[in-house]
Every structure is written in C-alpha cells, then in structure tokens.
DOTIMI-821573 format. One record per residue (C-alpha): z, y negated, x; residue in three letters. Coordinates in Angstrom, 1 decimal, decimal comma, padded with zeros to 4 digits. Last residue first. Example, Ala and Ser with C-alpha at 12.3 -4.5 7.8 and 13.67 -1.06 7.14 Angstrom:
REM DOTIMI-821573
{z->007,1&y->001,1&x->013,7&resn->Ser}
{z->007,8&y->004,5&x->012,3&resn->Ala}
This chain:
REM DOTIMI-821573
{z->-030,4&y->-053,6&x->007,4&resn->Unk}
{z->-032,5&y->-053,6&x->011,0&resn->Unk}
{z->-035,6&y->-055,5&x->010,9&resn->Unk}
{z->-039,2&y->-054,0&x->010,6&resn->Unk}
{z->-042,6&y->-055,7&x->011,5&resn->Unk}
{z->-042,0&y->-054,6&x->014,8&resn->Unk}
{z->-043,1&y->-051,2&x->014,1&resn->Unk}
{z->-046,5&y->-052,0&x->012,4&resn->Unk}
{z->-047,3&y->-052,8&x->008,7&resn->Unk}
{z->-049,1&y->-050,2&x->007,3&resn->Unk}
{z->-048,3&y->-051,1&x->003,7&resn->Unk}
{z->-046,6&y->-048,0&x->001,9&resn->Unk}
{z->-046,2&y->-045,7&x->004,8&resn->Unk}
{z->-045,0&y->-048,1&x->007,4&resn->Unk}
{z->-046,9&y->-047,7&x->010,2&resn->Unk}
{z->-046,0&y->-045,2&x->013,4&resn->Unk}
{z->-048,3&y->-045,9&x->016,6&resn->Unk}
{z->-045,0&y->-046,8&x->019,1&resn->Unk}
{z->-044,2&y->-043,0&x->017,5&resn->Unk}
{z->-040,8&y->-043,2&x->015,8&resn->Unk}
{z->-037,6&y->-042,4&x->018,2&resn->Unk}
{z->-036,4&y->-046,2&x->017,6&resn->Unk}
{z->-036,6&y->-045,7&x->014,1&resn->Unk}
{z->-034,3&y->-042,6&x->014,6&resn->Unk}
{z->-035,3&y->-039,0&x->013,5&resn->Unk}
{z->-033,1&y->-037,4&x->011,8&resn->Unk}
{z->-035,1&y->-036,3&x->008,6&resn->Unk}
{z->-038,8&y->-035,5&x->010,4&resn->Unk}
{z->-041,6&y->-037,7&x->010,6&resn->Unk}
{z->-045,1&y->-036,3&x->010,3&resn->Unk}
{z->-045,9&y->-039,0&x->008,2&resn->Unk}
{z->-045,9&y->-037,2&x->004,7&resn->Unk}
{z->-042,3&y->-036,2&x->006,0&resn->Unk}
{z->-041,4&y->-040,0&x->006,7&resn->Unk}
{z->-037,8&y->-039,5&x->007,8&resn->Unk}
{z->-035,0&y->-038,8&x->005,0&resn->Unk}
{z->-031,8&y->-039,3&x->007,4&resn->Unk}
{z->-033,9&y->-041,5&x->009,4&resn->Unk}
{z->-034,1&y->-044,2&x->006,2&resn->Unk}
{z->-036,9&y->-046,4&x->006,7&resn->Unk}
{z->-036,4&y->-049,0&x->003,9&resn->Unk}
{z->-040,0&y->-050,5&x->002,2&resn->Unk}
{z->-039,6&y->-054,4&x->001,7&resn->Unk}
{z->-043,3&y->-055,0&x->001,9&resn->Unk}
{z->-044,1&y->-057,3&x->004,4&resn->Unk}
{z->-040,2&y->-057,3&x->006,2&resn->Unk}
{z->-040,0&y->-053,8&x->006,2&resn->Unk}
{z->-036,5&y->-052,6&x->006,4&resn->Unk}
{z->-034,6&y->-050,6&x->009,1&resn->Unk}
{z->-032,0&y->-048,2&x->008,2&resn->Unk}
{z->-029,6&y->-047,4&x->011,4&resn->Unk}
{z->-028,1&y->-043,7&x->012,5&resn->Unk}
{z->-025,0&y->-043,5&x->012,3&resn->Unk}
{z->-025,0&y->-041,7&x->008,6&resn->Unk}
{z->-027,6&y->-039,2&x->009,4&resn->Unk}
{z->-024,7&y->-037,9&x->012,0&resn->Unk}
{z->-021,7&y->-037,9&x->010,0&resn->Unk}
{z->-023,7&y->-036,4&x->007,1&resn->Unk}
{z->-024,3&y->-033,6&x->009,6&resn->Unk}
{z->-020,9&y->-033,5&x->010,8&resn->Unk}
{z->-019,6&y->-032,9&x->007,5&resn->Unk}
{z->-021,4&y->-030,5&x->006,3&resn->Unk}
{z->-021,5&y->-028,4&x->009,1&resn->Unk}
{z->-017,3&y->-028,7&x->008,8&resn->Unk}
{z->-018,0&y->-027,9&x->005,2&resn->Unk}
{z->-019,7&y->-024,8&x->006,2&resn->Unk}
{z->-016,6&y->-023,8&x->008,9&resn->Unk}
{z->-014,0&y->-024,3&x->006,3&resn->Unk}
{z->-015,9&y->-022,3&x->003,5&resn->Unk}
{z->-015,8&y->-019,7&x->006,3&resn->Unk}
{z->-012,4&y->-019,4&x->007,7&resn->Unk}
{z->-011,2&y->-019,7&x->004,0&resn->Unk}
{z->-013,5&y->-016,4&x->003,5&resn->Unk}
{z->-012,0&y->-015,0&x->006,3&resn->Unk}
{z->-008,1&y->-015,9&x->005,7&resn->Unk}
{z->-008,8&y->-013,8&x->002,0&resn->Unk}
{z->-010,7&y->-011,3&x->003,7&resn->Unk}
{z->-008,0&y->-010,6&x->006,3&resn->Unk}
{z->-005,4&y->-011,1&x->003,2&resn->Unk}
{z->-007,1&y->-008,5&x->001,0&resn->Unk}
{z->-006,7&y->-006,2&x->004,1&resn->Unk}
{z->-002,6&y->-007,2&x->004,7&resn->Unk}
{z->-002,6&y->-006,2&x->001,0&resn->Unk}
{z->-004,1&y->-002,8&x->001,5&resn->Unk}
{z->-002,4&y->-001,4&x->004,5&resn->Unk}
{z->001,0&y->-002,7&x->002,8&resn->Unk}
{z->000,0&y->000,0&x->000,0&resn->Unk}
C-alpha cells in the first residue's frame, strides 16, 4: 500500500515538475518578444512588431528591426528602413 502512494506522489511531483517547466518556457519567451522594440512607420503608420515578424516577408517572429534585411520595406507602403521610428 505505502508502495502505491509514494508512486501517485512521483507522478504527482512529475506532473508539477512539468506544468512548472512549460510555464517557465512561457514565460521566458514572452519575456523575450517583449524587450525587443516596435518601430512605427512614419508614411503610413504601419507598427513592426518582432514578436509577430513580417511572415509574408520572409521575416520570422523574433526578429529585431535592427536584424531586418538593410533591403526590407514596409509591407503595406514600401517605405524604406529609416522611414521608421522607435514607439
């Protein structure tokens, strides 16, 4: 009987273990999307966001505007890189 309980408890401490280490993840990724900088269009008023990217640009989420491509346009009006401000 005491075999069985401290076994419930094993998988009881393991699934803790677990939710712990996903929100952990969860966490540190928010963390990281959220120091990165928004930068705003000043023709158009479109916001790059680096925790969404520019997927139909070839962007991927995480990417910071500084990282962009020195050939990157903003996707709704194609003004260039230094056209943007920082929000």
């Amino acid at each position: 009987m005491g075999e069985c309980l401290r076994g419930k408890k094993i998988v009881k401490s393991l699934r803790s273990l677990r939710l712990l280490g996903e929100r952990l993840r969860i966490y540190s990724t928010e963390r990281r999307f959220k120091v990165m900088d928004r930068y705003v269009c000043t023709v158009c008023g479109y916001v790059y966001d680096p925790a969404e990217g520019d997927p139909e640009g070839g962007i991927k989420p995480g990417t910071k505007f500084e990282e962009l491509p020195d050939d990157w346009t903003c996707p709704v009006c194609g003004a260039e890189k230094d056209q943007f401000e920082k929000e």
